[in-house]
N, C-alpha and C positions, 0 to 999 in steps of 0.2 A: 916782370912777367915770368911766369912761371915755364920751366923748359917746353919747350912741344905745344906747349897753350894753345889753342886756335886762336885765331882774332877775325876770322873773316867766316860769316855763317850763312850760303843761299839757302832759304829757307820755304821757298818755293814759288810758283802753284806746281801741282803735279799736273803733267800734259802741258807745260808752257815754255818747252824750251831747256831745261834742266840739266839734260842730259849734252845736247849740243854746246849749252854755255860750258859746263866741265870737260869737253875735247878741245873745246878752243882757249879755256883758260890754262890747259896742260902744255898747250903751247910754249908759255912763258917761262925764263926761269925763276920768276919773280913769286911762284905760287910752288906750294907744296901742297896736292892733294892728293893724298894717297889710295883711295879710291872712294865712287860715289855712293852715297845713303848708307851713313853706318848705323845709323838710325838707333839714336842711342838716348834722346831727350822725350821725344814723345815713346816711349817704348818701357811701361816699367820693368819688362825683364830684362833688360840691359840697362837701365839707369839704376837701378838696386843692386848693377855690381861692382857700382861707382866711379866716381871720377878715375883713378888708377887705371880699370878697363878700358876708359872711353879713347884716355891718353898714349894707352898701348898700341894703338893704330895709328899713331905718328913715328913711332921710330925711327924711322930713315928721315925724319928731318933736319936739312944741312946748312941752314942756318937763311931760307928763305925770306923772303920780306911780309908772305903771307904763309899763313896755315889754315887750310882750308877745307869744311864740311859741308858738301854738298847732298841734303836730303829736303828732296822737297814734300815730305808729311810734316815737318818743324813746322813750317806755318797756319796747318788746318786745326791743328788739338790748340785748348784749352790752356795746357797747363805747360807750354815747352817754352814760349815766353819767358813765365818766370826761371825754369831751371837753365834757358840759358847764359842770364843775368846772374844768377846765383853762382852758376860754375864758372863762367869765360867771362864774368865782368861787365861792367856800364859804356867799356871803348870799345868793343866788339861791333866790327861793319855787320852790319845785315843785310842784306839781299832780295829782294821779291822782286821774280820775273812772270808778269800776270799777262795772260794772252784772253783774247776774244774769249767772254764766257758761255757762247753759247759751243764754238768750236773747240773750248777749254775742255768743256763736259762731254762733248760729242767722243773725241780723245779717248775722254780716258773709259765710256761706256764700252769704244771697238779694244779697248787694252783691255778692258777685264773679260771682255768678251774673247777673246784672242787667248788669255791664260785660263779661259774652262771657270772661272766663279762668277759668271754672267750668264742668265740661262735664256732672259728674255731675249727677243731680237728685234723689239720696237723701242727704242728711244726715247718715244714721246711718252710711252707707259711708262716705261719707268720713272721718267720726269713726273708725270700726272702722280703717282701713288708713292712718292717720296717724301718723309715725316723730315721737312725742312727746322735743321738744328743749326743756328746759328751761331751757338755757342760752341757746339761741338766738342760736347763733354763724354764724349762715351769711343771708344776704342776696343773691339774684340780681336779683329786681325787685320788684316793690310787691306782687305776688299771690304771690310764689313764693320758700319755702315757706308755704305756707294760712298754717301754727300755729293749724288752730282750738282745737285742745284746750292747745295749748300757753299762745295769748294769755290764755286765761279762768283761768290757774294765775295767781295775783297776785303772791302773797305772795315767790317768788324776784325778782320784777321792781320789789318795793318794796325789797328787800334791797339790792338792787347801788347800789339812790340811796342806799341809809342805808352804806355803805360812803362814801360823801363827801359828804353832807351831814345837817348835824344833825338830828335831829326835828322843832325847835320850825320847819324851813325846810322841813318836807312837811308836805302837807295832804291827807287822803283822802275823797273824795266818793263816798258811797253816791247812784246814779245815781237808783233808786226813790224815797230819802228825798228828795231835793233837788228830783227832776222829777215825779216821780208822786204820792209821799203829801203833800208839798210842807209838809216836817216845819219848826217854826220853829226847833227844835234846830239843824237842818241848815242853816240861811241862817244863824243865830248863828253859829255856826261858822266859816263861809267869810266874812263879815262880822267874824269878830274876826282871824285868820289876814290878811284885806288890812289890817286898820287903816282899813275905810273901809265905811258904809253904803249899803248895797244897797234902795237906796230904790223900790218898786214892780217889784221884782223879775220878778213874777208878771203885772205890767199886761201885757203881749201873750202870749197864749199860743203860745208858738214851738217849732214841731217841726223842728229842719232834716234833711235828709240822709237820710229813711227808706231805709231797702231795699228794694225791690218785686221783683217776678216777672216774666221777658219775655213780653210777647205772639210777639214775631216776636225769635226768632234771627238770620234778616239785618236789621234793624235793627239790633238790639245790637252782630255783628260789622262795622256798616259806622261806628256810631260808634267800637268802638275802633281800626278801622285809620284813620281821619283825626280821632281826638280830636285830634293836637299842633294841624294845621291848623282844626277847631273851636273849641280855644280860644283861636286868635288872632281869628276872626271875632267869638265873644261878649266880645272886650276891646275890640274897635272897636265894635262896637254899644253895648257899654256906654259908653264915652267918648261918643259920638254920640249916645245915645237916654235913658241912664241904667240904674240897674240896674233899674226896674219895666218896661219894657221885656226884659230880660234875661231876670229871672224870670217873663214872664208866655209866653215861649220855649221857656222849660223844662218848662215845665207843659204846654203843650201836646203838645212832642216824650213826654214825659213819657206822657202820657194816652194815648195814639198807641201807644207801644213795651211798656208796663208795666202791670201789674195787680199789686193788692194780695197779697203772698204769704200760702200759708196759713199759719195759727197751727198750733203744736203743739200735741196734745189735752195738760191738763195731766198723765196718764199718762204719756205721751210725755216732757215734760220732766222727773217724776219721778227715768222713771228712767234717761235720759240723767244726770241730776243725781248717781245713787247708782252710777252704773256710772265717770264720769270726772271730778268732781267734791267730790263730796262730804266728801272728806280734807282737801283744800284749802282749802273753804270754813270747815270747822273750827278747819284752823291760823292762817285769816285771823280767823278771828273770839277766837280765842286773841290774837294778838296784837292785836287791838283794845280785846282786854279786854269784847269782848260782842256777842252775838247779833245778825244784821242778821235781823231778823224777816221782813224783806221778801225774801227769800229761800229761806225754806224752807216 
């Protein structure tokens, strides 16, 4: 294996958890991730400046038993499949951590909503008038296209990993069992798949990344037209201050711009569930070989 190589790649859903599974796998000394979504396979202006680039973000690797990328857009395009295979190999663990599709989509509608590239504010429109790409061959930036109904379809986007890599090298995480019902099935699992004990798993209870709702529209639009320039300042502040500092930043600007979004009545997800969903979640559970209860 090549020095710094990854071998361990979560590859998504986006809104399923992602963000929480990389603070708790930073736990361990057994993972080297140096930090999350470097988003370097689905992204051709970063994979045209090649493997050497992608590798430079390992550097401080001290000889862990994992090396780890965690971007959960790897698993929604088309073409990151193969150039994962190509670059990191056929041993390469994979990772999909898939959460309820309709609360999946809901997610990540109040996150775009939340960063200002969201304009509507009904949910269900935007569901209704969504050109459903299953293949999911088209990429212009990080919002665009949504794919909300498209990302919450699983089961094609496990397919194209199992076009090159084996089974026994994916591992699928039901997002409720592992984080919500905090099923000991589910840590078994993920614990036999690394070859390594996940010891106090559950000691901090770690939410990272929610979605919220904006208070103030300028706000929102005044972060995204100088995020690049923000997140140069919160990486000097972090070196300078450290990250509780950082985070205690965020929370406030946070507190400031955001309010809690609202829940859907469980009507509402019903039957959003039986209108764009529900066939899917079938075939997913077929190929599972069983019921995710937490679900229906």
């Amino acid at each position: 294996m090549k020095k710094n190589l990854p071998n361990l790649i979560v590859v998504g859903a986006q809104k399923a958890g992602t963000t929480t599974f990389y603070d708790k796998l930073q736990m361990y000394p057994d993972f080297y991730l140096p930090h999350k979504e470097i988003k370097y396979f689905h992204r051709d202006e970063h994979y045209e400046k090649g493997l050497n680039w992608y590798l430079d973000h390992f550097n401080g690797y001290e000889g862990q038993r994992y090396i780890g990328d965690i971007t959960p857009d790897y698993m929604a395009y088309s073409w990151t499949a193969e150039r994962i295979y190509k670059d990191l190999g056929p041993d390469t663990k994979i990772i999909f951590l898939l959460r309820e599709p309709v609360a999946r989509a809901y997610s990540q509608f109040n996150f775009y909503r939340m960063n200002g590239v969201e304009s509507s504010t009904s949910f269900e429109k935007v569901l209704k008038e969504e050109y459903i790409d299953l293949s999911m061959s088209t990429f212009k930036n990080w919002y665009t296209p949504a794919n909300y109904i498209s990302r919450s379809i699983y089961l094609p986007q496990i397919q194209r990993y199992l076009e090159y890599f084996d089974r026994k090298n994916i591992h699928i995480i039901i997002f409720e069992e592992l984080f919500i019902e905090r099923q000991p099935k589910a840590l078994e699992e993920l614990e036999s798949f690394l070859g390594i004990q996940l010891v106090d798993f559950y000691q901090n209870n770690v939410k990272s990344n929610p979605s919220l709702a904006p208070r103030s529209k300028l706000l929102v639009k005044l972060k995204y037209f100088i995020q690049n320039d923000l997140r140069l300042v919160i990486n000097l502040v972090k070196k300078i201050f450290g990250k509780g500092v950082v985070h205690s930043l965020k929370n406030s600007f946070n507190k400031a711009s955001y309010t809690k979004t609202e829940k859907l009545s469980p009507e509402e997800k019903a039957s959003i569930r039986k209108k764009y969903f529900q066939s899917s979640i079938d075939e997913l559970e077929e190929f599972l070989g069983r019921k995710i209860s937490s679900w229906h």
